[in-house]
C-alpha positions as CSV (number, residue, x, y, z in Angstrom):
1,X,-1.1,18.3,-0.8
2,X,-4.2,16.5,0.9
3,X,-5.4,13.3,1.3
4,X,-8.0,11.7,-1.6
5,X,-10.1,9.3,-1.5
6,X,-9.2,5.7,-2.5
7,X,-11.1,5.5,-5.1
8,X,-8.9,8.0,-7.4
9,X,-5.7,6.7,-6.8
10,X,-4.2,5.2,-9.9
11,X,-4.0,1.6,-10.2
12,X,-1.3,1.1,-13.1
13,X,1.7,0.1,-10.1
14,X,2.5,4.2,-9.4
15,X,3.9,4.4,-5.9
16,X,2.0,6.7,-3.5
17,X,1.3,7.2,0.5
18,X,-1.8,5.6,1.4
19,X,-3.3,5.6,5.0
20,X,-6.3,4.4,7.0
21,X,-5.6,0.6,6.1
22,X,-3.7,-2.3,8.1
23,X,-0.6,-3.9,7.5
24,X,-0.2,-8.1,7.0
25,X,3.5,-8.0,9.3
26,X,4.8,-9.0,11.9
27,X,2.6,-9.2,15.7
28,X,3.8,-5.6,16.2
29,X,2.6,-3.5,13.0
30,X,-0.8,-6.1,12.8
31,X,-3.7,-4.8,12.5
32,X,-1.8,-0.6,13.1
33,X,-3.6,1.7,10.9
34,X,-0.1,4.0,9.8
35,X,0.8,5.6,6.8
36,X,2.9,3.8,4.1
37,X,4.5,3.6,0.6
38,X,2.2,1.6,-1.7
39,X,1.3,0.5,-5.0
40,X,-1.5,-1.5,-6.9
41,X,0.1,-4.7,-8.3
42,X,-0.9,-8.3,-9.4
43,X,2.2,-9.4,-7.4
44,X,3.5,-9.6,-3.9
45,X,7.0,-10.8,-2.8
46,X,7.4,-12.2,-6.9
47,X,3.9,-14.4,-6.2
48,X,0.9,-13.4,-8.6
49,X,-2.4,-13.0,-7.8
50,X,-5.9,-13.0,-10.2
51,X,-7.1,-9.6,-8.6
52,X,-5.0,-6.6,-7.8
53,X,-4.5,-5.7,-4.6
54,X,-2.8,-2.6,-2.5
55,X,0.8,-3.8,-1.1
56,X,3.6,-1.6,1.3
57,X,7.1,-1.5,0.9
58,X,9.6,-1.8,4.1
59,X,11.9,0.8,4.2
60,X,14.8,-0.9,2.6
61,X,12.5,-2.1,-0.5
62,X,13.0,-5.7,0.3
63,X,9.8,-7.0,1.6
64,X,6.4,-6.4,0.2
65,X,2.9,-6.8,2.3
66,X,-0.6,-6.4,1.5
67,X,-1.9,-3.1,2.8
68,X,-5.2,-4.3,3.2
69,X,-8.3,-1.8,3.2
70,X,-6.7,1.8,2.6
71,X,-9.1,4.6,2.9
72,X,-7.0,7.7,1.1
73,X,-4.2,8.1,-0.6
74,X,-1.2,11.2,-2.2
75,X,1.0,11.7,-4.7
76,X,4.8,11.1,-3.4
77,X,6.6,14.1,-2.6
78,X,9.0,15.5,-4.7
């Protein structure tokens, strides 16, 4: 697998690794370009929002941040 470009990842909530954005958490992850697990949504930690936008899950599942300006993205692995 390879990284594609942003703009052909689906948008319909499907999980996938994105990378070359920056996290909204805590001092230590700001602003830290990293891979993560991410999805297109209208919702972040059960708050809607009018537009979509990209959000991260912790590894646990139980926190949600915005994922702000990713630059690629893949398919999960099997």
């Amino acid at each position: 697998m390879q990284w594609l470009p942003i703009e052909t990842a689906p948008r319909d909530g499907t999980w996938v690794l994105l990378c070359g954005g920056k996290t909204d958490s805590s001092e230590y992850h700001k602003n830290k370009t990293r891979p993560v697990v991410g999805q297109w949504t209208n919702w972040l930690n059960g708050q809607e929002y009018d537009k979509g936008r990209w959000q991260f899950a912790w590894y646990d599942g139980g926190y949600y941040g915005e994922y702000e300006g990713p630059t690629h993205w893949m398919p999960l692995p099997d």
